[in-house]
N, C-alpha and C positions, 0 to 999 in steps of 0.2 A: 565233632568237627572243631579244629581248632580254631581260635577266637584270630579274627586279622587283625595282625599286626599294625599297629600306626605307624607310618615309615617318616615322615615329614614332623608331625607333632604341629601342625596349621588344624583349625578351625575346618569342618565339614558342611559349618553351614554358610551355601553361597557370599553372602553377605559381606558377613563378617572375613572370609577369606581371601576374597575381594580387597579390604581394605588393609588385610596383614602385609599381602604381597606388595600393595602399595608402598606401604611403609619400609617393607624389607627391602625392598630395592633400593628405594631412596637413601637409606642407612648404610646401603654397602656402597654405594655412589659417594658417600658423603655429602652430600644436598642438605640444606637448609630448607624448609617450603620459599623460603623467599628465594633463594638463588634459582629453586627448580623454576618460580613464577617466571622470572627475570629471561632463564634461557629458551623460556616454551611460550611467552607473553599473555600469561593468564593471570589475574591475581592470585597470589600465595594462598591466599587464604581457601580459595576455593581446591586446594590441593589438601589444605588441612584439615576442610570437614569431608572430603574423601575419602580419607584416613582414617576418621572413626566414625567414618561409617553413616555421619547426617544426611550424605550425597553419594549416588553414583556417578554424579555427572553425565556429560552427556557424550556421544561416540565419535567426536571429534577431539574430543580432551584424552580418552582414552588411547585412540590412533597414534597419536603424537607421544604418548608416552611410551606407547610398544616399542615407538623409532628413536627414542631419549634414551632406553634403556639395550637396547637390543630384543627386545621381545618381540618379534614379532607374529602377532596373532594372539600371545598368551591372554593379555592383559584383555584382549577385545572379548576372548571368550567366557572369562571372568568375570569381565561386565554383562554378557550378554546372560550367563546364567545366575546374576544377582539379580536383574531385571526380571528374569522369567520366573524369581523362587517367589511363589505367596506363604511361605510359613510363617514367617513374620507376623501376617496380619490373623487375627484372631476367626475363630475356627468358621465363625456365622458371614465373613466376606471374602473366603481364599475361592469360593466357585465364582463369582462376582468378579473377585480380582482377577481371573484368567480373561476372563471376557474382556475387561476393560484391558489388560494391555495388549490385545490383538485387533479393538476397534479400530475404526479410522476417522468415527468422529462420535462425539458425546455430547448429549442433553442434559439439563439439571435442573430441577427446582429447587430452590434452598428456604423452608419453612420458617427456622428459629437459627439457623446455624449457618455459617459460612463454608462450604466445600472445602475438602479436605485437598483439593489439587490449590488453591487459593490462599491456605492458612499460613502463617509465621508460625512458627516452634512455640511461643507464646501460647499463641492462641490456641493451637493443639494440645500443647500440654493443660492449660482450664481446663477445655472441652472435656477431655479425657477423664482430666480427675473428677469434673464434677458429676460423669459418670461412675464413679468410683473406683479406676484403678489411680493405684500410689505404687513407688518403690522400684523395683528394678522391672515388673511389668510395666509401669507407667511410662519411663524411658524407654523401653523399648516400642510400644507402640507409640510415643510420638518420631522414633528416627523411621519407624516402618512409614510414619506420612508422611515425614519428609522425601520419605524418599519417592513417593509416588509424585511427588511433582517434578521430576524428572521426567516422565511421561509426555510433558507439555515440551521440552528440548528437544533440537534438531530439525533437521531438514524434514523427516517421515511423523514430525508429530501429527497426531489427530487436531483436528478442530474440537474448539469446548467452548458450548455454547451455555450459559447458566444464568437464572433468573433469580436475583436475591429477591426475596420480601422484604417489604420496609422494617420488620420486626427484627431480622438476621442484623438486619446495619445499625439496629437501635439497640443491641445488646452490647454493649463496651466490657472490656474487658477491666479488673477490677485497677490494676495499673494506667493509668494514664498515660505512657510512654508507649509502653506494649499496643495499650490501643490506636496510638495515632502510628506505629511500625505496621500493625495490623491493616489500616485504613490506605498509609501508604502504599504496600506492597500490594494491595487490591488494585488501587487506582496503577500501578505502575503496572500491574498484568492485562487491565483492561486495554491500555496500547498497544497489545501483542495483535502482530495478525494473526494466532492461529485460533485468539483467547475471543471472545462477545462478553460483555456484561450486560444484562437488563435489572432494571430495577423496578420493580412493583409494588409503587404504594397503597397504603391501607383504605385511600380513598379509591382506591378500584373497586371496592368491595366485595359479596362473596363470588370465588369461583369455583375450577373443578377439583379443584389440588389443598386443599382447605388445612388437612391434618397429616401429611407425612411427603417426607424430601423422597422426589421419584428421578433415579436419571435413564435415559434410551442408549443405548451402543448401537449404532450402526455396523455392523462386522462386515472382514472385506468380502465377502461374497453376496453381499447385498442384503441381509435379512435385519432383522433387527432386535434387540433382546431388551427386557426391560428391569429395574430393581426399583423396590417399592422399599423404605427403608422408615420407623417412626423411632424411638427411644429405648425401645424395646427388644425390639428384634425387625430383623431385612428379609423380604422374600426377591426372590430371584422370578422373575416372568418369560417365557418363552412360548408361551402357547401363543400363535398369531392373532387371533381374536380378541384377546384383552390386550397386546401391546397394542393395534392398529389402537383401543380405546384410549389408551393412557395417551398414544401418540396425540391424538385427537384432545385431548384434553387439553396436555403440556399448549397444544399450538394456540388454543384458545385463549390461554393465560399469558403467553408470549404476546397476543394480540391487544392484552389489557395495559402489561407494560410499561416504561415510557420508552424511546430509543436508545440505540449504543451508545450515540453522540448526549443525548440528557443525561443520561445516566452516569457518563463518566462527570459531566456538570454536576449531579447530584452527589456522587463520592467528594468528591473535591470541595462541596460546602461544607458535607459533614467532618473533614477533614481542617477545614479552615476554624470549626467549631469547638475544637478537641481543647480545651485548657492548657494551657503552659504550667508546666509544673513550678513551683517556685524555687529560682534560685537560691544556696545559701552561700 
């Protein structure tokens, strides 16, 4: 059989195809990102990491672009099937990753580490390497979390409910700038109504959740899945009998806590704490 033909010479993977045709339209328009910002009233910039691809944005930036360009539809479905691609994310969270973007609300405990719907580029990129990928896998899986925090955008986002440990917020990142964008961008998500922050200090002492970041998906048909996740490797849970227990757990340690409202008081000291870097 004869090999198909590539008719276009665009990129096959969602993504990244997503972001050519962004571009290509914008080129044949002769648009600036800043002129596009100016005529659509979004900042430019948010048009430019669209473009390679750090952002899908969210489906009202994309609407208006369909109507900027004349496309109607194209663009919406381009986004919707860069949204829906997990190949991006690495092989042990693509069953995981279908689940969470069909949820309609989400659980988290975060052990040592800040959730990935939560992080700055920064911080994802550490995380990453000090996992050890480097190199053109290490960019890649940090635009793959970027991009997941698009999730949290729009009208139909889920709710995300997450419980940091006091350990997760005592690990700074080795930058002092980064860490206080880091700290910012937390406390700025915790205003969200769709976002909850809890914090749980180490003066809680022990509880059920002790050695690995676990989150719950609620899916829209009511049931609920769960992922148990340490350093090593993720399992994915559906048997209803252990999720009611991890459920059970999670809510236990939610009840140890402090509230929304302290919590976001307690970002905001650790925030006030962060060193100034010295001027030169």
């Amino acid at each position: 059989m004869p090999q198909r033909r590539i008719v276009t010479g665009r990129s096959q993977e969602p993504r990244r195809r997503f972001a050519e045709e962004l571009r290509e339209l914008r080129t044949q328009r002769g648009d600036s990102l800043r002129q596009l910002g100016e005529r659509l009233g979004w900042d430019w910039s948010l048009f430019g990491k669209m473009e390679k691809g750090e952002t899908l944005g969210g489906p009202e930036v994309v609407q208006a672009l369909d109507q900027h360009y004349g496309t109607p539809g194209l663009l919406l479905t381009l986004w919707e099937l860069a949204r829906a691609d997990h190949t991006q994310f690495r092989e042990r969270y693509r069953q995981y990753m279908a689940f969470e973007a069909e949820a309609v609300s989400l659980s988290h405990f975060a052990v040592s580490v800040l959730p990935g719907l939560l992080q700055t580029p920064e911080y994802a990129r550490e995380v990453l390497a000090a996992g050890g990928l480097k190199g053109d896998e290490l960019e890649q899986q940090v635009k793959a979390r970027m991009g997941r925090r698009d999730l949290l955008e729009g009208e139909q986002a889920p709710t995300f409910r997450t419980i940091l440990s006091e350990a997760a917020l005592r690990t700074p990142l080795q930058g002092v700038e980064q860490w206080r964008r880091q700290l910012e961008y937390l406390s700025e998500s915790a205003e969200r109504n769709n976002v909850t922050v809890y914090v749980l200090l180490q003066s809680a002492g022990l509880h059920a959740l002790m050695s690995f970041d676990v989150w719950c998906l609620l899916m829209p048909d009511g049931h609920t899945v769960a992922y148990m996740e340490n350093g090593y490797r993720g399992e994915l849970i559906e048997d209803s009998t252990s999720v009611v227990r991890l459920r059970e757990a999670y809510d236990s340690v939610r009840d140890l806590a402090m509230s929304p409202a302290e919590s976001r008081k307690y970002i905001l000291r650790m925030l006030e704490e962060v060193p100034c870097e010295p001027t030169t």
